[in-house]
N, C-alpha and C positions, 0 to 999 in steps of 0.2 A: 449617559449612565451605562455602566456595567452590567448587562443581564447576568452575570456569573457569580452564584455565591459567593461571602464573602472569603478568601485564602483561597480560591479557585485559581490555580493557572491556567496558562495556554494548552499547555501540555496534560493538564487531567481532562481542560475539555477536547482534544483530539481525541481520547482514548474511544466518546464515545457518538462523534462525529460524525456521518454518513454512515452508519449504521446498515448494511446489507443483510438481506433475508439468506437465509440458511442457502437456498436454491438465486441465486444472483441474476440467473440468466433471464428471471421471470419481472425484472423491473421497465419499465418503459424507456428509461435514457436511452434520447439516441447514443449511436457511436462514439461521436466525436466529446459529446457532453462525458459520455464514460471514461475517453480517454483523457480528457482535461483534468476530470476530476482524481485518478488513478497517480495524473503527475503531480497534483496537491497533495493529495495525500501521502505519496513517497517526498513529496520536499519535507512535511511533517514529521517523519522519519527519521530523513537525513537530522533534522534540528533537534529530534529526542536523541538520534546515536551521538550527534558532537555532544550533547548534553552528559553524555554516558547512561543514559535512562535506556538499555538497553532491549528492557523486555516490553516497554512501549515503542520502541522501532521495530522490533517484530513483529508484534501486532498491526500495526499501521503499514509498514510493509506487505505481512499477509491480505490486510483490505486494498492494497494499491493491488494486488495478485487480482484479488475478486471482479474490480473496476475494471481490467484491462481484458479481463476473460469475456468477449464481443461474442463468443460464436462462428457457427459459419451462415456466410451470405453476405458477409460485408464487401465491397470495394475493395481492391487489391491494397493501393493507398492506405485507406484506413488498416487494413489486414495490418499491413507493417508495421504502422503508429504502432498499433495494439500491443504487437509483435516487442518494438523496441520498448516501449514501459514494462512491457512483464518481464522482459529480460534485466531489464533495472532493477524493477524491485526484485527480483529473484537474487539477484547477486548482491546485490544489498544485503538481505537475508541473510545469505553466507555468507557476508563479512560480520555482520553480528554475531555470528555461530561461532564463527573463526576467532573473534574479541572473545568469547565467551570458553574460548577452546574446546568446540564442542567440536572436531573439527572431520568425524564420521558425516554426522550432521549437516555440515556445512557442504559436504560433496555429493549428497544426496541432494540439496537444496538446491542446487546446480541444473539438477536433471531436469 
C-alpha cells in the first residue's frame, strides 16, 4: 500500500521530505549519513528540473545545500565529499536560475 494520499506524487512528497531545522548544524547525522543524504536529495532535484518543475529543484537543491554543510572538524576525506556535493547542488542552483533567466542570480549562486 501507498502511505501517500490519494493524487500525491513523488514529487509533492520530496517537497517535504528530510525536513531540516532552521539551524542544520544542530542534527546528530553523522558525516557521511549527511552526505549521502545531501546526494539524494540533489538526484530529486535533478528529476524535478528534467520535469521542468523548476521551483521544487530549487528548493530541494537548497536542502542538498543544508545536508552537505558538515562543519569544521570533519576528516579531510569527508571535508571533500562535502565539498564536492555542495558544489553540485550550488551549480545546479544556477542552472535553475539560468533556465529561469534570472541570470544576476544565478552568478551569485555561484559564490
Amino acid at each position: 500500500l501507498d502511505p501517500r494520499p490519494r493524487g500525491s506524487t513523488r514529487m509533492e512528497g520530496a517537497v517535504n521530505m528530510g525536513k531540516l531545522p532552521k539551524d542544520a548544524s544542530s542534527l546528530t547525522l553523522d558525516h557521511r549519513c549527511r552526505i549521502e543524504a545531501s546526494s539524494w536529495i540533489r538526484e530529486e532535484g535533478n528529476n524535478a528540473f528534467n520535469s521542468c518543475h523548476m521551483l521544487l529543484a530549487m528548493r530541494l537543491y537548497t536542502k542538498a545545500l543544508s545536508y552537505a554543510a558538515i562543519g569544521d572538524g570533519a576528516p579531510d576525506h569527508v571535508a571533500k565529499l562535502a565539498e564536492e556535493s555542495r558544489c553540485r547542488a550550488l551549480l545546479n542552483r544556477a542552472m535553475v536560475l539560468l533556465r529561469l533567466k534570472m541570470y544576476e542570480d544565478a552568478a551569485v549562486s555561484c559564490r
